[in-house]
Structure formats: structure tokens, C-alpha cells
N, C-alpha and C positions, 0 to 999 in steps of 0.2 A: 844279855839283851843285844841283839842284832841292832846296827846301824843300817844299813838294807832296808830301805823304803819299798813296797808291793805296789806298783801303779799300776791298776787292774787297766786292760787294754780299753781305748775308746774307739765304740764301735762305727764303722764308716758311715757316712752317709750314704744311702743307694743310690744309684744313681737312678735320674728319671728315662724311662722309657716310655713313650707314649704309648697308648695303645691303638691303632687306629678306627678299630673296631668298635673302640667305646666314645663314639661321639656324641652320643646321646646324654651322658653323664654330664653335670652341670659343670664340674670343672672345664671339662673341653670343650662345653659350649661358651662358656667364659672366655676361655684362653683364643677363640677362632679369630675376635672382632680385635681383641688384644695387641694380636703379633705373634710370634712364634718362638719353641725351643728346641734348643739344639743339643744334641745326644750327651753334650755334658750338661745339658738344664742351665745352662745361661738362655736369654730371653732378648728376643729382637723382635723392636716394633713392627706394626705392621706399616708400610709405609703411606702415604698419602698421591694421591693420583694427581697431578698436578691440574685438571682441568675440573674438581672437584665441586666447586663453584657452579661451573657451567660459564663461565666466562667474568664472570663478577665481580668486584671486587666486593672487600668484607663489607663495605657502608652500605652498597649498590644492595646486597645479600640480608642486607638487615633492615633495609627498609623496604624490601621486599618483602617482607615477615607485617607490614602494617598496613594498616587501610590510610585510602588517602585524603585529604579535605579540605575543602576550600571554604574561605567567608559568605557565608551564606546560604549551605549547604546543611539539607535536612539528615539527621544521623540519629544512628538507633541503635541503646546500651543498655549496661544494666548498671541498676544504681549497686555502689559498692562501699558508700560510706555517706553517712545523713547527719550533718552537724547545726547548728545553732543559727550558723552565717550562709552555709553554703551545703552545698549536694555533689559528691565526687561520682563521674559515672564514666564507664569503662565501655569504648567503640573501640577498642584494638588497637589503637593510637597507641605513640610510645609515652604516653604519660594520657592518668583518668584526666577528662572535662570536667571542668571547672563550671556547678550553673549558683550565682549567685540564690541567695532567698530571695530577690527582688525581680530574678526572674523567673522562677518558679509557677507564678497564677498571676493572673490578672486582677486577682483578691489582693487588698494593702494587709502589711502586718500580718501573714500570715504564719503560723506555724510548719516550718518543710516536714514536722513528722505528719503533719494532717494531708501532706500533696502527695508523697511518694514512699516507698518502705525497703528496706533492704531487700535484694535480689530482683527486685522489678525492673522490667524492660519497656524500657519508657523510650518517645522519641525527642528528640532535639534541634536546634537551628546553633548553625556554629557561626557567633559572633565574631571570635576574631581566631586566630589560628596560634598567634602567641602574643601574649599584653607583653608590657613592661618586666613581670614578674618570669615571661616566657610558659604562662598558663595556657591551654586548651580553654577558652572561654564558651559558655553553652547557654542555650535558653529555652529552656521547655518551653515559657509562656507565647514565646512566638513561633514555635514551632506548630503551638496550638492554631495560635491566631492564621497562620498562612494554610493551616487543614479548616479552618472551620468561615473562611471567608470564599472559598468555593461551593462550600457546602449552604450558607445562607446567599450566595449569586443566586442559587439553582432555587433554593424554598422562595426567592423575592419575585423572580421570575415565574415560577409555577404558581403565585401568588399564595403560598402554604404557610401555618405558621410557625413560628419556632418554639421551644419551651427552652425553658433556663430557671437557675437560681436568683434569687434575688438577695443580691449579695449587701447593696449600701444605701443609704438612704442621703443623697447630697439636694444640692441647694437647688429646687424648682422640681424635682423627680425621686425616681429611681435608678440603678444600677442594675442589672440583670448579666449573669454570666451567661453567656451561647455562642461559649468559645474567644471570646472574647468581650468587650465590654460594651454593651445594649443601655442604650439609654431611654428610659420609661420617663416622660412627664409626669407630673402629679394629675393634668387632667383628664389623660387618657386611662387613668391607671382602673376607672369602673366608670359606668357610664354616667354615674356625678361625677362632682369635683370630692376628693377624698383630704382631709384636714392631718390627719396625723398618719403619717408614711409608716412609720418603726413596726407595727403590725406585719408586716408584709415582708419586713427582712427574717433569709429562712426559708421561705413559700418558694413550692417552685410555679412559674406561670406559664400560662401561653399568653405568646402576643403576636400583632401582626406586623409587618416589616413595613414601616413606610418611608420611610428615608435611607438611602446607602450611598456612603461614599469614602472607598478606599484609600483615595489620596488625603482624603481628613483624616482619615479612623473615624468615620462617624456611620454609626448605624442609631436608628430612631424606630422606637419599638409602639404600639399603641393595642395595649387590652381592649380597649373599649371596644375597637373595630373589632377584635376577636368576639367579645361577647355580644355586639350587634347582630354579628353573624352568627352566632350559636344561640342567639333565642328569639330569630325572627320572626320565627311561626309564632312561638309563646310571646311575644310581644304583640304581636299583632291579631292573635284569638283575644285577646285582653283588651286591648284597644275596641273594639268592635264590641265587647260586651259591656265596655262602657261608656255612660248617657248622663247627658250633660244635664243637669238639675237633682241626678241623684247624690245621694250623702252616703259617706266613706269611711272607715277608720282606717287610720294609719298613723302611721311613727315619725315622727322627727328625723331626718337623717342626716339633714345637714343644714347651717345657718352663714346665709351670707346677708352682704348688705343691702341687695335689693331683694329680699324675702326669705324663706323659707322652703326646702326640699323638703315631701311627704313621700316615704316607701308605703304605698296601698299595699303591700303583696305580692305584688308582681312588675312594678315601675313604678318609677317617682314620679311626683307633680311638683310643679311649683305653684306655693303661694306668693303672691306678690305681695309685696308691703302694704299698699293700699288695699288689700283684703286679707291683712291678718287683725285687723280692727276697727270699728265706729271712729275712734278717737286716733288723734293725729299718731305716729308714731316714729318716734326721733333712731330706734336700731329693731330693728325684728328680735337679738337678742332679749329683750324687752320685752317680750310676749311669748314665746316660746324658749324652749332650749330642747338641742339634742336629745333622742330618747323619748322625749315627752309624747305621751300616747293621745289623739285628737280628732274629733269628729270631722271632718272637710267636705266642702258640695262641689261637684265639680260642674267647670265655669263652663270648660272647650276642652273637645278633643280633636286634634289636628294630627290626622291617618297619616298624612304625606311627612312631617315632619317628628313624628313620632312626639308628641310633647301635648303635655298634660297639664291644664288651667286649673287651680284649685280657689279656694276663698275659707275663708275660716269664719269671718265675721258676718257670712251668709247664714250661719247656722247660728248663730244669738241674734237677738231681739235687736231692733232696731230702733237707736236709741231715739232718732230725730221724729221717730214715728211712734215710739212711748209719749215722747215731749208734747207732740200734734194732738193725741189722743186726749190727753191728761189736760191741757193748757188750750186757752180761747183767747183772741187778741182782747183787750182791754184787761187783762186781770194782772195782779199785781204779783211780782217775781223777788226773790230775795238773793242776789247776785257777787259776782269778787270782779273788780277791775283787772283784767288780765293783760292790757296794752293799748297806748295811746298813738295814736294817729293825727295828721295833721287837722282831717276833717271828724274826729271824734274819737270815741274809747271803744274797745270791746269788751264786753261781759261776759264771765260766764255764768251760766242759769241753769246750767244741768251735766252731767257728765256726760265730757266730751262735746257740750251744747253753748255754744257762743251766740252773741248777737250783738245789735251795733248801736250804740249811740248818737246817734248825728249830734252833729257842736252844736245844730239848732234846736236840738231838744236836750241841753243838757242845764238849761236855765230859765227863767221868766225872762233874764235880766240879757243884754246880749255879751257873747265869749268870743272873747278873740282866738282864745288856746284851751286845750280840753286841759291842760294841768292846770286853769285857774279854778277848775269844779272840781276833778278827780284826781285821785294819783293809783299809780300800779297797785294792787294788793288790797285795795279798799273794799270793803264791802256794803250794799246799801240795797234799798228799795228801785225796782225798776217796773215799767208797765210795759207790755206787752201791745205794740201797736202795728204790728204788721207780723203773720206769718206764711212763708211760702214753703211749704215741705216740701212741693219740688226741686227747688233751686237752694232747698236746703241753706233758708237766711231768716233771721228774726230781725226787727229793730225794735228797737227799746228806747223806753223815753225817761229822765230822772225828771223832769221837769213835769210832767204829768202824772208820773208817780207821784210827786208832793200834794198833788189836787187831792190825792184820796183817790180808792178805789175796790173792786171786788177783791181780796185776799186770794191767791190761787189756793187749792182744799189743803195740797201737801202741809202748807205754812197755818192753815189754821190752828191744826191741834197743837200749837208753839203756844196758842195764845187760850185757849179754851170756848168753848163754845157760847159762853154766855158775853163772848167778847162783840158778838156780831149779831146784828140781824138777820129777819127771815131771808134778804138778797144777799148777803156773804158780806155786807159792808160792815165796817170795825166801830165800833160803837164805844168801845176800851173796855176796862177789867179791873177790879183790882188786884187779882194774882199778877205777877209778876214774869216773865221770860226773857231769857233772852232774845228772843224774836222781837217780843214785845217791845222791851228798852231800844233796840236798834230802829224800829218802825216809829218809837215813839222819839225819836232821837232827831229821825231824819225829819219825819211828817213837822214837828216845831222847828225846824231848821230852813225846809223848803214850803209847807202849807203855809202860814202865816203870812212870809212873806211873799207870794205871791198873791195872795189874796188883799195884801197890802200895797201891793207894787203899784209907784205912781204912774199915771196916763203916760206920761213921755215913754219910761221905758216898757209900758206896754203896749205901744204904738208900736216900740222894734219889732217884739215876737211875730213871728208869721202869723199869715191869717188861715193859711190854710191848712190839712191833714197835715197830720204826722208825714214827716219823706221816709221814703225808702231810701235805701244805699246811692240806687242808680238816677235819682230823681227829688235833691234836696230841695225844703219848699221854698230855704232863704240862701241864696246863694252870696260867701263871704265877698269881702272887698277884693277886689284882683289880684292886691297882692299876697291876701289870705286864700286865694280860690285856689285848691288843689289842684294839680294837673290832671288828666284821664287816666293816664296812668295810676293814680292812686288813686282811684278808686276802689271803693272799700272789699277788699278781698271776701272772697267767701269763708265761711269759714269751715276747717277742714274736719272732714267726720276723724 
């Protein structure tokens, strides 16, 4: 065995020869921008020009590579990242803009994936150029507002109107976006007054510009004008086709405290409170409600002011003119004490139908105070001794009730028929009623005694008619004689 190691030869490296020919080859277009080699294939850079730059220096060179920007200044990027808090968005700056979510819309609380989305080129206002944190600060929402406050100059001026969303519902209006934030009162917002806003949020509207003023931030919007104006013609064919004394149907549409709004169809009317009923009425809620579907007569129509009269209580019977028909002075009424006054009480004797007592006819005997005969809530026999349907006033007498008299017909069948004679006078029964007991209650309380009543005090009582309200027959002592002022009100249908 040979000690003789065989170390087969290693074979050289070739050397490199370039080829100049093959410059086309990817190698050599490699190696061109490289630097260069030398015929033993060592490698020397390529060197660098000294004016390379163009005169620069590296800082000068690199932020030549960026756009520039000052506070206040309108910029336009693409969004590049959409988070939770904030919206990164990329103008070529050496760092993305920064736009918070609060200034994203002029909408609160909004979600920034509902305002913007990846790769979109959106514009912006650069708030500050570096915070505290040394952020690119940005703001879409004002970026919006300084495009869209030229663009509402020009519609305010051209007198045109705007459309927008109706974003919020705050305290006295609405919100409307149109670029910025439009403020809708509640009463312009239809051409009533409209009670519940929330509807409306969502809608988009048109309105018209009536108020601007840039140094507030204040724009003031108003539908109503828009819709006066977009249905003048139909307002006013409408108007014209309707005459005053005819009868309507229409809907409830709105309840305030001096009356009632009616939508006929094509515009509202107003009822007013003293014509939603005969009888007094303390809230028009009270007679009506929203929705409610209703017959109405109309009162007036006034072309110049576009406004519409209605009445409700035109189209039912009238009650003071049921009462006239039904009722003849001297006849005997069955009544509730409903308030006392210094010169007498008032009754009522029918619905909605009042009348007055004078303190001189509330006794044989003479009254200083209407509470020494009556009190509130009482109920009793009354006679009927004066009626003026015009002036819409009864007066009533308890003191001449007690004398006896013709029973009005409604009260007879209380009592029966064999109660009375062939002239309507009470004669009694022995069935029983409660009409009866009450009549027979009062008549032994007041007939007797006045029929018993000594000369002295019935020397007090007046000699003459029954008074009226306005013309009592026994006028009290001076210090009892009510001022003019109280005189005895009318009373109210």
C-alpha cells in the first residue's frame, strides 16, 4: 500500500473577458450602472459625479421629493388607513395627515367607515403642519365647509334653493347637512307648525336660504318658503274654488292652544277655539285630536294672505237656539248652581246653557249674599223670566220658581202625566221621581213660605218685572252695589 496521496489537479478559474459585443445580455446590462472590471475580473465602482445633486444638498434634495404646506391650506390624498379614532391620508408629505373622526363630517358621532373608504381621494384643510405629537393634522369637514360656502353665496344670491340631509333633530328645529350645517326651525319646516321632528331625520329636503352669515357660521334654512313657492299656482286654484259658507271634510293635522289646524286636501284652515264648540272650551285638545276626520264650514278666505277660516261648531245644532225653540219665559227649568257672584249665582239649565240669578230674585225674603240661598253644585227648580237669543243671556228666578208654575215638557215625563193639568201646571201624583222629590222638596221650602211671608218683608221685594242682568229692579245697598265692572257676564256658548 502506497503512502502517495493522488491530489487530482484543481481546475483554474477562467478568467473573465468581457465581451463587448454582448451588451445586450442581462449580465452586462447589470454590471454597466455597477462600475466596471478589469481583465483580471476584479471590480471598480462606478464613480459618482460630483455635481450629482444639481447643487443640493441631501436635506435641500429630499424635500424636494415632497409637496409643500402651509396651515390653512386646501390638500388632496388618498385615504390610506381608516381606524376607529382617526383617518390616515397620504398628500406626499413626509409623513400621512392625520384627520381626526371629529373632523371627518359635520355629522356628531359618526362612524369614519360611513364618511370615507380605503384608496379614496378625498380633499382636505391642513389644520396645523405639526401638533405636539409632530402630526400632519387634517380636516375634511372644513375643507367641505370652505367649498360649500361659496357654492351657497352664489344659490343665496341667485335666490335658488339648496337640498341636503337632514341629519339632527336639536332643540327649536332641524339640522340639515349642505356642506355644512343648515339650520331648519320647527316652524318653517311645512307650512304648519310641525310637533314631532324625528320623522324627518334621514329625508333629504329642499329649502330656501334665508339667513347667512359667515363670520357666525350661521346659515338659516326655511322649507316652507320653498313649498309656498312650489305650489302657488295649486294654492291659489284652491283658494278661489273655495266659498265661504260651504262645508268640508278634513283631517286634524295639528293642535295648538288657540285652536285647531284642518288639511282639507290641499291646505290647512284654522279653527279657532271659539268655533270648535257651543260650550265654553278650556284646551281644543278637548274636542278634537290629531288624525281625527271632521266635517268644517268655512268662515273666510283671505287670497292676499293665503289663510283659511274654519268653524266646527257651525255644522252642529245650536244649542242656545234648541233651548229658544224648546223653552218660553215663565216656564219652570230644573238647573245645578255652577258659580256665585257678588250680584247672584249662575245656572245651568241646559248644555252649555247658563243663566243668571239676580240676588233680587233669589228670595221673598231680602239677600245680602247669594251664599245665604245657594251654594256651587246645588241643584234646584228655576223659572225662566227673561230670554234674549241674541245676546245669548237667560235670567232665572228661584223665588218665583217657589210660586209655582208651567213645568217645561222635557221635566214632565220625570213626573207623569196625570201629575199635571190641561195648562202644564203640577197638580202632584202619587208615583214618585226624582224630579218629583226635588220639586216637591224645593216648592215646600220656598212656596209656603212665601206665600206666608209677613207684610214688612214683603214690602222689601221689588215691585216691579223680573231685571235683567243689565237693569236690576232693586238695586243693593252701596256697599253691596257691585261695581260696572261686574256686571253679570255673558255667558259663554
Amino acid at each position: 500500500m502506497s503512502d502517495t496521496t493522488t491530489t487530482e489537479p484543481t481546475p483554474e478559474t477562467p478568467e473573465y473577458e468581457p465581451n463587448p459585443e454582448a451588451v445586450d445580455t442581462p449580465f452586462e446590462s447589470r454590471q454597466e450602472p455597477m462600475g466596471t472590471f478589469d481583465s483580471e475580473g476584479n471590480y471598480t465602482p462606478r464613480k459618482i459625479i460630483d455635481d450629482d445633486l444639481g447643487g443640493l444638498s441631501i436635506d435641500e434634495a429630499y424635500d424636494a421629493t415632497m409637496v409643500s404646506v402651509e396651515d390653512g391650506q386646501l390638500v388632496e390624498g388618498t385615504v390610506v388607513k381608516v381606524d376607529q379614532d382617526e383617518v390616515l391620508l397620504d398628500i406626499g408629505y413626509k409623513s400621512e395627515g392625520v384627520i381626526p373622526s371629529r373632523e371627518l363630517s359635520i355629522r356628531n358621532d359618526i362612524n369614519p367607515d360611513e364618511v370615507v373608504k380605503m384608496g379614496e381621494k378625498i380633499e382636505a384643510l391642513v389644520l396645523t403642519k405639526e401638533d405636539k405629537e409632530g402630526r400632519l393634522l387634517l380636516s375634511k369637514k372644513r375643507a367641505q365647509y370652505e367649498r360649500a360656502w361659496g357654492s351657497i353665496e352664489d344659490k343665496k344670491e341667485a335666490d335658488e334653493p339648496v337640498e341636503g340631509l337632514c341629519i339632527e333633530v336639536v332643540k327649536g328645529g332641524l339640522i340639515m347637512d349642505i356642506g355644512l350645517r343648515g339650520f331648519l326651525p320647527a316652524s318653517l319646516v311645512e307650512l304648519r307648525r310641525v310637533r314631532d321632528l324625528q320623522p324627518y331625520v334621514g329625508q333629504t329636503l329642499s329649502a330656501k336660504i334665508i339667513e347667512l352669515d359667515k363670520n357666525r357660521n350661521n346659515v338659516v334654512l326655511s322649507r316652507r318658503a320653498w313649498l309656498e313657492e312650489t305650489q302657488k299656482e295649486q294654492r291659489e286654484d284652491f283658494l278661489h274654488n273655495l266659498k265661504p259658507g260651504e262645508r268640508r271634510k278634513g283631517v286634524v293635522s295639528s293642535v295648538v292652544n288657540f285652536g285647531a289646524f284642518v288639511d282639507l286636501g290641499g291646505m290647512d284652515g284654522l279653527v279657532h277655539v271659539s268655533e270648535l264648540s257651543w260650550k265654553h272650551v278650556d284646551h281644543p285638545g278637548s274636542i278634537v285630536a290629531v288624525g281625527d276626520e271632521i266635517d268644517v264650514q268655512v268662515l273666510e278666505v283671505d287670497l292676499d294672505r293665503e289663510r283659511i277660516s274654519l268653524s266646527l261648531k257651525a255644522t252642529q245644532q245650536d244649542p242656545w237656539q234648541e233651548f229658544a225653540s224648546n223653552h218660553q219665559v215663565g216656564e219652570l227649568v230644573y238647573g245645578r248652581v255652577t258659580k256665585l257672584v257678588p250680584f247672584g249665582s249662575f245656572v245651568q239649565v241646559g248644555d252649555g246653557i247658563e243663566g243668571l240669578v239676580h240676588i233680587s230674585e233669589m228670595s221673598a225674603h231680602h239677600v245680602d249674599l247669594p251664599e245665604q240661598v245657594v251654594t256651587p253644585g246645588e241643584e234646584l227648580w228655576v223659572k225662566i223670566i227673561d230670554l234674549d237669543l241674541q245676546r245669548r243671556r237667560i235670567s232665572l228666578s228661584i223665588k218665583q220658581a217657589a210660586e209655582g208654575g208651567v213645568v217645561a215638557a222635557e221635566y214632565q215625563e220625570h213626573f207623569g202625566e196625570h201629575a199635571y193639568d190641561d195648562e202644564g201646571n203640577y197638580i202632584g201624583g202619587d208615583e214618585t221621581s226624582e224630579g218629583q222629590e226635588a220639586w216637591a222638596e224645593l216648592y215646600a221650602e220656598g212656596g209656603d213660605a212665601a206665600v206666608a211671608a209677613p207684610e214688612g218683608d214683603a214690602a222689601e221685594a221689588p215691585a216691579e218685572a223680573a231685571p235683567t242682568e243689565e237693569a236690576p229692579a232693586e238695586a243693593p245697598a252701596a256697599e253691596e252695589a257691585p261695581v260696572e265692572a261686574e256686571a253679570a257676564p255673558e255667558a259663554e256658548a
